[in-house]
C-alpha positions as CSV (number, residue, x, y, z in Angstrom):
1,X,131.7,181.6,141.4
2,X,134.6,179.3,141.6
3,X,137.3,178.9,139.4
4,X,141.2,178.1,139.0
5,X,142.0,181.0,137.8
6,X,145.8,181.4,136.1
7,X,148.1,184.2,135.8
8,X,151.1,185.6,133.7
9,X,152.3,187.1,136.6
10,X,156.4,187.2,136.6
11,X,157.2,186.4,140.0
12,X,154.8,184.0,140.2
13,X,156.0,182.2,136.8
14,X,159.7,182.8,138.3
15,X,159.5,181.8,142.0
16,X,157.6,178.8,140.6
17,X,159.8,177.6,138.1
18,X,163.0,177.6,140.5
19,X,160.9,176.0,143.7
20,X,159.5,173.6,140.7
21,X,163.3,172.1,140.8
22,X,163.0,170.9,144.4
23,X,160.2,169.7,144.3
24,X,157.1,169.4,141.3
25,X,154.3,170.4,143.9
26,X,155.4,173.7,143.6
27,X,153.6,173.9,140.1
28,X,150.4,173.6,142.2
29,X,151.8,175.4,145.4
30,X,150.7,178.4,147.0
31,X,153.2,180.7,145.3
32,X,152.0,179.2,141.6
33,X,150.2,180.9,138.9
34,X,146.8,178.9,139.5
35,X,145.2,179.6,142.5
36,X,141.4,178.4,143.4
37,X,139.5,182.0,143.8
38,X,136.1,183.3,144.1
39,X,135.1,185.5,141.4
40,X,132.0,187.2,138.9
41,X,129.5,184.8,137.2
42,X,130.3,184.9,133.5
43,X,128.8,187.6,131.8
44,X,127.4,187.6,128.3
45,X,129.6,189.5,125.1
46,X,126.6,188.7,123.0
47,X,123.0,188.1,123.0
48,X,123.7,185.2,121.5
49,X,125.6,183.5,123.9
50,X,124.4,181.6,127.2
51,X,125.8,179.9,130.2
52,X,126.5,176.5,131.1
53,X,126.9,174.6,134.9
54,X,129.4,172.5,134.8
55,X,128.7,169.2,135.2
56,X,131.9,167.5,133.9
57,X,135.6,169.0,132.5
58,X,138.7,166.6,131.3
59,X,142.1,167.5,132.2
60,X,143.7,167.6,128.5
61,X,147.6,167.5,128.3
62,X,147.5,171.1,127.0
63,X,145.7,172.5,130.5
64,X,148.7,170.3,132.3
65,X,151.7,171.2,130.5
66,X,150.8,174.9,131.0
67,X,150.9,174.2,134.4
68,X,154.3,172.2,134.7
69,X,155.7,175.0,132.5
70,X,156.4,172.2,129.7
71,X,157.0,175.0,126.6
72,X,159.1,177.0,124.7
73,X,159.1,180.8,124.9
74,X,159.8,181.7,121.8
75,X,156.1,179.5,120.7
76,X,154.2,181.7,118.2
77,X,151.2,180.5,120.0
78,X,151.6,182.5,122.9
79,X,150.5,185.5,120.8
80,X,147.3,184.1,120.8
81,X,146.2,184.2,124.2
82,X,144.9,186.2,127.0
83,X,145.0,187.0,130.8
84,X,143.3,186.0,133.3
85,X,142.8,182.5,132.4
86,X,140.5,179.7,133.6
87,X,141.9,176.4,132.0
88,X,139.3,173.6,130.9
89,X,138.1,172.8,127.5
90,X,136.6,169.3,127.9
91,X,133.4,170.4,129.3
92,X,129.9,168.8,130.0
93,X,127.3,171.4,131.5
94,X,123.9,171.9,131.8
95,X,122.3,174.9,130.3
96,X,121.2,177.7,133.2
97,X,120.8,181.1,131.3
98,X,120.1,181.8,127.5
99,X,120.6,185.1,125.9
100,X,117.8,187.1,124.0
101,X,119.0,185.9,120.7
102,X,119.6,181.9,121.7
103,X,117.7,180.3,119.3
104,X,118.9,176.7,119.2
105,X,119.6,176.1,122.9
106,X,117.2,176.0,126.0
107,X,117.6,175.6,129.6
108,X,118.1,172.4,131.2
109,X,120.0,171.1,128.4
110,X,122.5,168.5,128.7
111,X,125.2,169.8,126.3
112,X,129.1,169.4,125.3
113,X,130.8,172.1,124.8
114,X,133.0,173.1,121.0
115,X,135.3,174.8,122.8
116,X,136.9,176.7,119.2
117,X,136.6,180.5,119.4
118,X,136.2,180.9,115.6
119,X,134.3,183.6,113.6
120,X,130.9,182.9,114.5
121,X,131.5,183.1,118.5
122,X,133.1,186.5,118.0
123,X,130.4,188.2,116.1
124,X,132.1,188.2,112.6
125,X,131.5,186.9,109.4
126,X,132.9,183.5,108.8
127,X,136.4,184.0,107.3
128,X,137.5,181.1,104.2
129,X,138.6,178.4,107.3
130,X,135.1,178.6,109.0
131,X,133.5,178.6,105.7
132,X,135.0,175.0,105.3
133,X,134.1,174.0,108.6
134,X,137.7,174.1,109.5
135,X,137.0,176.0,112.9
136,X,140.7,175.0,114.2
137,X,142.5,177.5,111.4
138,X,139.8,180.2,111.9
139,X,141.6,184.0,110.4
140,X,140.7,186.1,113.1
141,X,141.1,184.6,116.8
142,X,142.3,187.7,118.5
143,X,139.7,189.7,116.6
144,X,135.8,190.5,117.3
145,X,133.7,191.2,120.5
146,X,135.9,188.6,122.9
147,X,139.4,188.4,124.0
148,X,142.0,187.1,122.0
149,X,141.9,183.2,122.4
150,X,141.8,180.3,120.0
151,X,139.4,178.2,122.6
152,X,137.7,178.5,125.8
153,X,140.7,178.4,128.8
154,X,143.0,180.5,127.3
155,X,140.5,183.9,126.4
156,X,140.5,186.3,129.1
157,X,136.6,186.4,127.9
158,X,135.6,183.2,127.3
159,X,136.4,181.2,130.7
160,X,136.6,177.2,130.5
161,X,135.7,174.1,132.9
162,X,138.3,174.9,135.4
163,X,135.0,176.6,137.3
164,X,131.3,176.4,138.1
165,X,130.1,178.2,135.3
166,X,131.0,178.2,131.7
167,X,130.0,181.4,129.4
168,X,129.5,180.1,125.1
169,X,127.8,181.0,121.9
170,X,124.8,178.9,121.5
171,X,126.6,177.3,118.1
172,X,129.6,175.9,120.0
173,X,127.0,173.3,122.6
174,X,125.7,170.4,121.2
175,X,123.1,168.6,123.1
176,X,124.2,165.3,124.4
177,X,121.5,162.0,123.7
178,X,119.4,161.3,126.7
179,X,121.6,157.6,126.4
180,X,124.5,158.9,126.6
181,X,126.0,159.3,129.9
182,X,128.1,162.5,130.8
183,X,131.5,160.1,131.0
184,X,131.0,159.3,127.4
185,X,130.2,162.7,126.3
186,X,133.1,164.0,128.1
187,X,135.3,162.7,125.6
188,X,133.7,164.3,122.9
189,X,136.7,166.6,122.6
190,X,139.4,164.6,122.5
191,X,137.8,161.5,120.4
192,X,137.2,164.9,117.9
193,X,141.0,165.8,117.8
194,X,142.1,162.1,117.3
195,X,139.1,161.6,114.8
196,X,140.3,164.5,112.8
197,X,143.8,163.5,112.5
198,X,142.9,159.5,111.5
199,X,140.7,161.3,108.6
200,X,143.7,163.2,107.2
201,X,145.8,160.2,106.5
202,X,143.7,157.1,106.5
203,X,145.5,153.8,106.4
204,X,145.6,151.7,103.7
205,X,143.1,148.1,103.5
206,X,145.2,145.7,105.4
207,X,147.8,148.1,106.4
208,X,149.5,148.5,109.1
209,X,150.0,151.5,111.7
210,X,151.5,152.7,114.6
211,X,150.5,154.7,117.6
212,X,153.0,156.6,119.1
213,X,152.1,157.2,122.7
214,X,148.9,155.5,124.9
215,X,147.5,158.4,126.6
216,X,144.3,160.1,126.2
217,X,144.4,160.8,122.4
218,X,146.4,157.9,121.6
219,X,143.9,155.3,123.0
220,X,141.6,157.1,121.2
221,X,143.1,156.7,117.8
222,X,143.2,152.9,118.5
223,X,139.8,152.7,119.4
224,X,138.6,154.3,115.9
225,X,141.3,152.6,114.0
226,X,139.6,149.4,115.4
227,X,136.4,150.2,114.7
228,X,136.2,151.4,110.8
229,X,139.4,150.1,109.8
230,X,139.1,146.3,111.2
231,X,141.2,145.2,109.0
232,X,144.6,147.3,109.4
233,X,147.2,145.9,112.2
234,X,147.7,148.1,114.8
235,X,150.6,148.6,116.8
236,X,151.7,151.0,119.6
237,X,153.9,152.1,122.2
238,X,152.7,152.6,125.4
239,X,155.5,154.1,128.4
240,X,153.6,152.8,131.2
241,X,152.1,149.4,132.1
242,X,148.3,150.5,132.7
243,X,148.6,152.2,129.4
244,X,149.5,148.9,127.6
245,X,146.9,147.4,129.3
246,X,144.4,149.9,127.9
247,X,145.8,149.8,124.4
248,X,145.2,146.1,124.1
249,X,141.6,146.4,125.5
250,X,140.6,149.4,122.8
251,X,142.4,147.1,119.8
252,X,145.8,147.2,119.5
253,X,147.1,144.3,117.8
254,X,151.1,144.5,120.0
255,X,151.7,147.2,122.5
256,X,155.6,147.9,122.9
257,X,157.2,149.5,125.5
258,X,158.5,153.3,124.9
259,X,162.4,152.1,125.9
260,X,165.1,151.1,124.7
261,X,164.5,152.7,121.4
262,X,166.7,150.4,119.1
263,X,164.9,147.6,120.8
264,X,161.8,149.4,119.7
265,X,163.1,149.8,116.0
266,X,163.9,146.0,116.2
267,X,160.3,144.7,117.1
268,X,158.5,147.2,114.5
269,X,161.1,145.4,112.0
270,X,160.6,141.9,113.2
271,X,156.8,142.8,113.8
272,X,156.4,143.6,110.1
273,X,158.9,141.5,108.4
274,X,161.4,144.4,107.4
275,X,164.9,144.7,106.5
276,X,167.1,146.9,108.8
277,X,169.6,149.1,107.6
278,X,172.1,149.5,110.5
279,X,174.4,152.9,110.7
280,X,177.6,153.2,111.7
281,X,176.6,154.4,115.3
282,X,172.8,155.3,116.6
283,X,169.1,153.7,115.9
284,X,168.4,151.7,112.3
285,X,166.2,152.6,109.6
286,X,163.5,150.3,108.5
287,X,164.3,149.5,104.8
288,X,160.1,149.4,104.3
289,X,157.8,150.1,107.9
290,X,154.4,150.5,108.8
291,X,152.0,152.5,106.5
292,X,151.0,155.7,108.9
293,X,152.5,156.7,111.8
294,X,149.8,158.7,114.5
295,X,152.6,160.6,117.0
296,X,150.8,161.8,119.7
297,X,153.8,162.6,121.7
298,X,155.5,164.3,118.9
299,X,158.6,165.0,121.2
300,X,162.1,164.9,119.2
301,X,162.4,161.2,119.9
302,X,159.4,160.3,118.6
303,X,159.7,162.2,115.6
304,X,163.3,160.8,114.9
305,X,161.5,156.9,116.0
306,X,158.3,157.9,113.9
307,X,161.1,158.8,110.9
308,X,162.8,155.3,110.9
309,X,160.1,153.2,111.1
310,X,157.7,154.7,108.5
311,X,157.9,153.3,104.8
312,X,158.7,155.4,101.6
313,X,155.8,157.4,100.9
314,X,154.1,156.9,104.2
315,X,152.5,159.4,106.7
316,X,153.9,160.6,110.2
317,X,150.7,162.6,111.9
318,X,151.9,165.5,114.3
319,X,149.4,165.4,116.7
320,X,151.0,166.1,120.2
321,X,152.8,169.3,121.4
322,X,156.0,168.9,122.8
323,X,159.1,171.3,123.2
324,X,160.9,171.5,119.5
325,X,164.4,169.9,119.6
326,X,166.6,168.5,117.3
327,X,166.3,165.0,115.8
328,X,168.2,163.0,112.7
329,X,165.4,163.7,109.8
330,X,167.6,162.1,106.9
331,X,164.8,159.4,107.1
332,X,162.6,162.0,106.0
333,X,163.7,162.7,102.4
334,X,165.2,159.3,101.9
335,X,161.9,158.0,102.0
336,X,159.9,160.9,100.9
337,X,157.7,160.9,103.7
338,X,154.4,163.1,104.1
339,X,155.0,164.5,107.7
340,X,151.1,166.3,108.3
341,X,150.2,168.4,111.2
342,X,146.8,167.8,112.7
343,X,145.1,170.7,114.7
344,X,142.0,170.4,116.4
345,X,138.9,169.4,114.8
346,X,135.7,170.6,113.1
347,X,133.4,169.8,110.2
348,X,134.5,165.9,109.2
349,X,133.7,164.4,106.0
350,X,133.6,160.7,106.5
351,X,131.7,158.2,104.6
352,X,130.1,160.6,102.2
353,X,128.6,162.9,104.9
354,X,129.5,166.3,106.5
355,X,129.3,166.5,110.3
356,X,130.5,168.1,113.4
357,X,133.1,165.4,114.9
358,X,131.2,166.3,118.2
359,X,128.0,164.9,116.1
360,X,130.0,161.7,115.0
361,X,131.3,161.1,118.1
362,X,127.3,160.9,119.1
363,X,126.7,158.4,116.3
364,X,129.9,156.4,117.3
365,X,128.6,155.7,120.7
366,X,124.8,154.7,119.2
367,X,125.5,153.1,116.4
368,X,128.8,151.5,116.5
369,X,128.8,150.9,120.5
370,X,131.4,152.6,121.0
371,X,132.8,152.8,124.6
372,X,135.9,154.6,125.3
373,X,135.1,155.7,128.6
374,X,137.8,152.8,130.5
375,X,140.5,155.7,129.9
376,X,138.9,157.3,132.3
377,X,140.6,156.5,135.7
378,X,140.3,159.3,138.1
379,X,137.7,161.7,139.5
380,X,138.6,165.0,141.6
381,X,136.4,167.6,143.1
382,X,138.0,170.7,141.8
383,X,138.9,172.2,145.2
384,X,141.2,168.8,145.2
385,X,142.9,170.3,142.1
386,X,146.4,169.9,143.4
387,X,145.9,166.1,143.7
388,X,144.7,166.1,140.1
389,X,147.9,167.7,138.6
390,X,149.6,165.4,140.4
391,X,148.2,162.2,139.2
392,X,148.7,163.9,135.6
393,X,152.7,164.5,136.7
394,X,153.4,161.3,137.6
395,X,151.1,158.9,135.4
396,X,153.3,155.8,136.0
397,X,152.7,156.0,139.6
398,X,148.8,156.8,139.6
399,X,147.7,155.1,136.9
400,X,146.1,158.0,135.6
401,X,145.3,158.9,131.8
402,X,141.6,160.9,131.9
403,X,141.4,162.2,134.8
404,X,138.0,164.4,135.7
405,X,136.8,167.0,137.8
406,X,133.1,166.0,138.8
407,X,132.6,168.4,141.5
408,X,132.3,172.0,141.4
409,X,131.2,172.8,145.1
């Protein structure tokens, strides 16, 4: 089959890197770590697993900063992977082959793909995470009968979307509604991370939030803060124009622009009728500010932003992966603020009940109407990969936030 398949090789990491400087092709280039290439069909660790045609698979920001080389060495989370690599989580398919012991699934399914490598996939009992349903924090990722990986992309065994054919244990698909379209299903992962992270620090009745960045997961988290929280003001910065534009169609209340920051700080303050408290030299603190803050950038400058304008006692969510740098945190014991890292997504308890956020995302779209699927702005057959990556490098010039492959030929 086909498949991008990445790399750890050094000179290809190295020559990459330093071309990357003259130009950002070069992260896509003939020299780079991701090359289209022709090889095996999946192959099944278990009798319990089966394989998937893909139909659909999202670009997520994870997939693309691993390309651009957007990361830290020294992350922990690089012990937690494998080589080779096929990228591409966000994954529609259709079911073509069933193992011996697939039970649940059948061929010809429509299904979307929980792409978590936790206990269950490998063979192994759950461990006290999976037990809870909290698949993200599974105990034993690099153990078990596939490579070590904490989701499909980046184990060596268990190949993602990035390709024609997707290998998975019948537990992680979940069969997608006749009525639901494979756009809207395609989502399913990302509406699942955003989901999760609103559910750990709901806002309060008549509050008021902010959403830190309008790409993918941040339009997301506006369009479920609007629809079971109608009642809490939602604001957001957006850094490009067609992301503004977006936030205010999914429900944002004011959408301000990423820069100047101290502006920024000024309209949050005006915006929610706050006293500033102005330092000597640098941005102001918010003397109150807005109830929970969702960072889905979660750079340094957000953080340090998120810190200033949140109120004593209030909630900053971690939910974007960005290179760690500095940043002024007084604000953060001053005000005694809950910073809360959000992970993923699995089991969600949410209005009394217990489900896979895969399975609420399902009852969203049926019986709330909900349509997220404007965020989706560009399609790519995947042998047109290099055009993709580069709509995803320079959003402000393509307009692009979801962008798709949809063709696997």
């Amino acid at each position: 089959m086909q498949a991008l398949v990445t790399t750890n090789n050094p000179l290809r990491l190295v020559s990459t890197k330093l071309l990357s400087y003259l130009s950002p092709k070069a992260f896509v280039g003939w020299q780079s770590p991701m090359q289209l290439q022709d090889i095996a069909d999946p192959s099944l660790p278990a009798p319990d697993w089966l394989i998937a045609k893909t139909r659909l698979c999202g670009l997520c920001g994870s997939d693309y900063k691993q390309v651009f080389m957007n990361g830290r060495v020294d992350n922990p989370m690089t012990s937690m992977i494998s080589w080779p690599q096929v990228l591409g989580h966000e994954v529609v398919g259709e079911i073509t082959h069933v193992g011996a012991q697939v039970s649940k699934r059948r061929v010809g399914e429509r299904v979307l793909l929980n792409p978590w490598l936790s206990c269950v996939t490998r063979g192994l009992p759950p461990c006290e995470f999976c037990r809870q349903g909290k698949l993200a924090q599974c105990m034993n990722f690099g153990a078990g009968h596939i490579a070590r990986g904490i989701h499909h992309g980046n184990s060596a065994s268990a190949t993602g979307g990035f390709a024609q054919r997707v290998p998975g244990h019948e537990s992680q698909w979940f069969p997608i509604p006749d009525d639901v379209s494979d756009e809207q299903a395609v989502l399913g992962d990302p509406f699942s991370v955003s989901f999760h992270a609103i559910l750990k620090a709901p806002p309060p009745e008549r509050g008021t939030v902010l959403v830190y960045g309008c790409g993918t997961l941040g339009l997301l988290a506006i369009a479920i803060l609007r629809a079971i929280y109608p009642t809490v003001k939602i604001l957001a910065v957006a850094r490009f124009e067609h992301q503004a534009n977006l936030a205010r169609q999914l429900g944002a209340h004011l959408v301000l622009p990423h820069h100047p920051t101290k502006q920024l700080v000024h309209r949050i303050a005006a915006e929610i009728g706050s006293t500033l408290n102005e330092p000597w030299v640098g941005l102001p603190m918010l003397n109150s500010g807005v109830d929970v803050v969702y960072d889905t950038v979660s750079s340094a400058e957000t953080l340090g932003v998120g810190l200033r304008v949140t109120r004593s006692f209030g909630s900053m969510l971690v939910i974007g992966v960005e290179p760690a740098k500095t940043f002024e945190w007084t604000p953060l014991y001053f005000k005694e603020i809950n910073i809360i890292g959000s992970n993923g997504f699995g089991v969600e308890e949410f209005e009394g009940q217990r489900k896979h956020a895969m399975e609420w995302y399902f009852d969203f779209i049926q019986q709330r109407g909900l349509d997220v699927t404007p965020i989706i702005t560009h399609h790519f057959a995947m042998r047109d990969y290099r055009s993709a990556f580069m709509a995803c490098y320079n959003q402000g010039k393509s307009g692009a936030v979801k962008v798709l492959f949809n063709n696997f030929n």
